[in-house]
C-alpha positions in Angstrom: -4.9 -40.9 -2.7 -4.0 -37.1 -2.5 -0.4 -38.0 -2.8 -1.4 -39.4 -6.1 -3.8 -36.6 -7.1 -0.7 -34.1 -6.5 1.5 -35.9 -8.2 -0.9 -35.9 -11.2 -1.0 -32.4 -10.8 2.6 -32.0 -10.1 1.6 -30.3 -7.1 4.8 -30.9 -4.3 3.7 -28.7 -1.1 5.8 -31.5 1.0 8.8 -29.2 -1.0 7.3 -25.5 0.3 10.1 -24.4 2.7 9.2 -20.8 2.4 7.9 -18.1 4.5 4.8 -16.4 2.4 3.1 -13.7 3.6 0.1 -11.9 1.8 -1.7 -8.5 2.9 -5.4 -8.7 1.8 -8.7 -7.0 1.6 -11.5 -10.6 2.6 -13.3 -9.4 -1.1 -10.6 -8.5 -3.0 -11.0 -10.3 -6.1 -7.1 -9.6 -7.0 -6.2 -11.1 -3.3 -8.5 -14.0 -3.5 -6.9 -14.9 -6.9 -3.7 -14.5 -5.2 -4.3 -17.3 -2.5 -6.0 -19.8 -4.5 -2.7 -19.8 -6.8 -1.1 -20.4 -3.4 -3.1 -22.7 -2.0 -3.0 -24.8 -5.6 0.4 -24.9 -5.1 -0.3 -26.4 -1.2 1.7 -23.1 0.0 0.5 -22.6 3.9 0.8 -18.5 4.5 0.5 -16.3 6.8 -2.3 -14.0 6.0 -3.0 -10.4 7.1 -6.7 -8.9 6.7 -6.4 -5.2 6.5 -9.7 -4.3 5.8 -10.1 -0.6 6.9 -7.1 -1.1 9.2 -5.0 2.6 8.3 -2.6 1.4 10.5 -2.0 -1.7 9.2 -2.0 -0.4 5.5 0.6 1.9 6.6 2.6 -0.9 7.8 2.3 -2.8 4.6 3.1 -0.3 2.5 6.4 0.5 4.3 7.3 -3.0 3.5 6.1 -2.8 0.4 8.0 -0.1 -1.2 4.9 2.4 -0.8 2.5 0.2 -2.8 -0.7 0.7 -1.0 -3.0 -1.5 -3.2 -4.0 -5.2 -2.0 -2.9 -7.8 -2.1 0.9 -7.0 -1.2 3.0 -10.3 -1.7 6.3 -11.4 0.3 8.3 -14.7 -0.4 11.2 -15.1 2.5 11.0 -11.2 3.5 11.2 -10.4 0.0 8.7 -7.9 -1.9 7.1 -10.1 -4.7 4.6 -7.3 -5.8 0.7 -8.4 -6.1 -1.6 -10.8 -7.8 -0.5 -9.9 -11.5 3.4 -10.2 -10.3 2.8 -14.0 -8.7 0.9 -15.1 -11.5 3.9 -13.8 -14.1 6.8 -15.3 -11.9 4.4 -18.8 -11.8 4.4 -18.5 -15.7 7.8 -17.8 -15.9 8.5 -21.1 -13.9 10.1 -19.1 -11.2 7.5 -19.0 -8.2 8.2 -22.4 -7.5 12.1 -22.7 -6.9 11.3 -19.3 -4.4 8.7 -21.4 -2.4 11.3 -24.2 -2.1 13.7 -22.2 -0.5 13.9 -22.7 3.1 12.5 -19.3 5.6 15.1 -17.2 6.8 
């Protein structure tokens, strides 16, 4: 049954090879846009809650280019930006040939 339902959906997350990584805030209403793409997509990700953590905001904007703002995106080690930057490469048909990819 769900195989069919994501196939009606062409939803493939037997295809997800990728490592995905997301920096959030729990009531960020950016971040928790940001995962339920993900999760429609059947993308399992590792998730880090920063919530008041300095240090670990410090650490994820060193990865991040500087960008301090949440959520903070990574696809395979790369820097994919935040919520607004997923959603454009998902409707520029480019998210999902980066979650295919297998992790480095």
């Amino acid at each position: 049954m769900l195989q069919t339902l994501n196939a009606l959906l062409n939803r493939h997350p037997e295809r997800v090879k990728a490592n995905v990584e997301i920096y959030t805030w729990q009531t960020c209403p950016f971040c928790i846009r940001a995962k339920l793409l993900l999760w429609w997509k059947g993308v399992a990700f590792k998730e880090y809650k920063i919530d008041g953590d300095e240090a670990a905001r410090t650490q994820m904007a060193a990865r991040a280019d500087g960008r301090r703002s949440v959520p903070q995106i990574f696809i395979n080690q790369r820097h994919i930006g935040g919520c607004d930057d997923l959603y454009q490469l998902d409707s520029q048909k480019q998210l999902d040939s980066l979650l295919v990819e297998p992790a480095l």
